[in-house]
N, C-alpha and C positions, 0 to 999 in steps of 0.2 A: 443817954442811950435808951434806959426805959422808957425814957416820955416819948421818944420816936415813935417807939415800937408800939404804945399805946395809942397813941398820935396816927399810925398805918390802920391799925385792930381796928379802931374804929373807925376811919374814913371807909375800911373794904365795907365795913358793918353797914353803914349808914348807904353805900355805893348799892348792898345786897338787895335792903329795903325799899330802895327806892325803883329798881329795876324789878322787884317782885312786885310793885304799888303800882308800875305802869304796866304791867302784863295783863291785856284781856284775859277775861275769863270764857271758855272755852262753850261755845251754842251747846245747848242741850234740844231733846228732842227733835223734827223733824229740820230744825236748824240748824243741826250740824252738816246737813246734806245740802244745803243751800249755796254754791258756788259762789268766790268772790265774782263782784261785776265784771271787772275787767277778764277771769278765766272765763266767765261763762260767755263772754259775747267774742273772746278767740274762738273757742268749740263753733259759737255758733256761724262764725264768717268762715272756718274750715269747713265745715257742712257744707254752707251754701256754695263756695269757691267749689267744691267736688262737683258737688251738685251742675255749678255752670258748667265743670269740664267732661260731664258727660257721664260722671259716675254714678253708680243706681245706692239707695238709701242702704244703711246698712248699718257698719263696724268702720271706724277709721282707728287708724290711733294721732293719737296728738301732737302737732309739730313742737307744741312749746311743754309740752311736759310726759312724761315715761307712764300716760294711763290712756284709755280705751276711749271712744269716744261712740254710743249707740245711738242714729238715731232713727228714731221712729216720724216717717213722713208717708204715709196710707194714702193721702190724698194726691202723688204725682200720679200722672198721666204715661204711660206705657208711651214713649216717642216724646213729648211735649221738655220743650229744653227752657233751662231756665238764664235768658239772653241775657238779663242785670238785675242787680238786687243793691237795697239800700237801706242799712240798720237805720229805722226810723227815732229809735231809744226804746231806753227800758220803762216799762208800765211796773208802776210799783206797788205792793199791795204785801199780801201774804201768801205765801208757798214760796215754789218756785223763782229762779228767774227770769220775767217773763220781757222778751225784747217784740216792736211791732216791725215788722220788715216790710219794703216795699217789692212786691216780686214782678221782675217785666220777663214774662212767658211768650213762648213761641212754640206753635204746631198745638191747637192754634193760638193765635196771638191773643195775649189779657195781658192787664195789669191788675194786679190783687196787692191787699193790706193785710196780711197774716200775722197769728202770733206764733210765736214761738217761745216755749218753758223747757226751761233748763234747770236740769236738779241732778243730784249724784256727785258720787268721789270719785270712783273706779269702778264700774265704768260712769262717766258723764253720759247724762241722757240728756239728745237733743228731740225734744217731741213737737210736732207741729198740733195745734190746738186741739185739733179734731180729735187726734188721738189720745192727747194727756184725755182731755173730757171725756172719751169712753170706758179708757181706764179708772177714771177716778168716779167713773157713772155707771162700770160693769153691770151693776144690777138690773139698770133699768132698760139694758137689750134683756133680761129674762121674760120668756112670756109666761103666762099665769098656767098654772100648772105645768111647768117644765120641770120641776122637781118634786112630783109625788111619786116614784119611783123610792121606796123606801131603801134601795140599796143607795140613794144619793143622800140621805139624811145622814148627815156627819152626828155621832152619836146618838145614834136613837138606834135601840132595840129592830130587831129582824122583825120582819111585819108591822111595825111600829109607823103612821103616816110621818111625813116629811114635815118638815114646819118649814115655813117660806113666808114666813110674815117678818121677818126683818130683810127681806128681798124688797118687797112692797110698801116701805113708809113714805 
């Protein structure tokens, strides 16, 4: 009867180990924000499905799971409808997840090759290229002296000029 019961102890033991040896370890830094492939390119065929049925960019929330879905598309056209679209695949690289879509537009009529970067937990961010690059390029819409205004110098003394040279590298 002992030897059972040491015979179970260790099997659970050995059972413990092994299920702790196969557990990924858990993305650190901006990878942990990196959506698996397959949720990111749901989000991103919910977007564009809205999109074809006439919805304007915005806030969805998600058919396949309980979180938000934001996205950022600056470049549609006020009227311009988007007739069919075609996940071309994912462009792989660093950051985001970035898929190539084929978009067939009407009013008026194109066909474009766009990307689209997907990044976030809750909410998931659907951004169309133009946009992520602005964002992630903010500085370089600043024009050269837009921030000597010394009430816009983030810690610097009252009357103190502005530093805006890590705007400009």
């Amino acid at each position: 009867m002992m030897t059972q019961r040491i015979s179970v102890v260790m099997a659970a033991g050995l059972l413990l180990a092994t299920v702790g040896a196969c557990r990924q370890p858990s993305p650190a830094g901006y990878e942990r924000y990196v959506p698996d492939p397959a949720k990111a390119q749901a989000a991103l065929d919910q977007v564009l499905s809205a999109w074809k049925k006439g919805e304007p960019a915005g806030t969805l929330q998600s058919n396949s799971a309980p979180i938000t879905i934001q996205v950022a598309d600056s470049t549609r056209r006020p009227g311009q409808r988007l007739v069919d679209y075609e996940v071309l695949g994912e462009v792989s690289g660093e950051g985001p997840r970035t898929f190539v879509v084929r978009l067939k537009l009407d009013n008026p009529v194109a066909q474009r090759e766009v990307r689209y970067y997907i990044v976030g937990i809750d909410p998931l961010w659907v951004f169309r290229q133009e946009d992520y690059d602005s964002i992630v390029h903010w500085d370089a819409c600043v024009e050269d002296g837009a921030l000597q205004d010394s009430s816009l110098a983030v810690g610097s003394p009252p009357g103190a000029p502005a530093d805006t040279h890590h705007l400009h590298q």
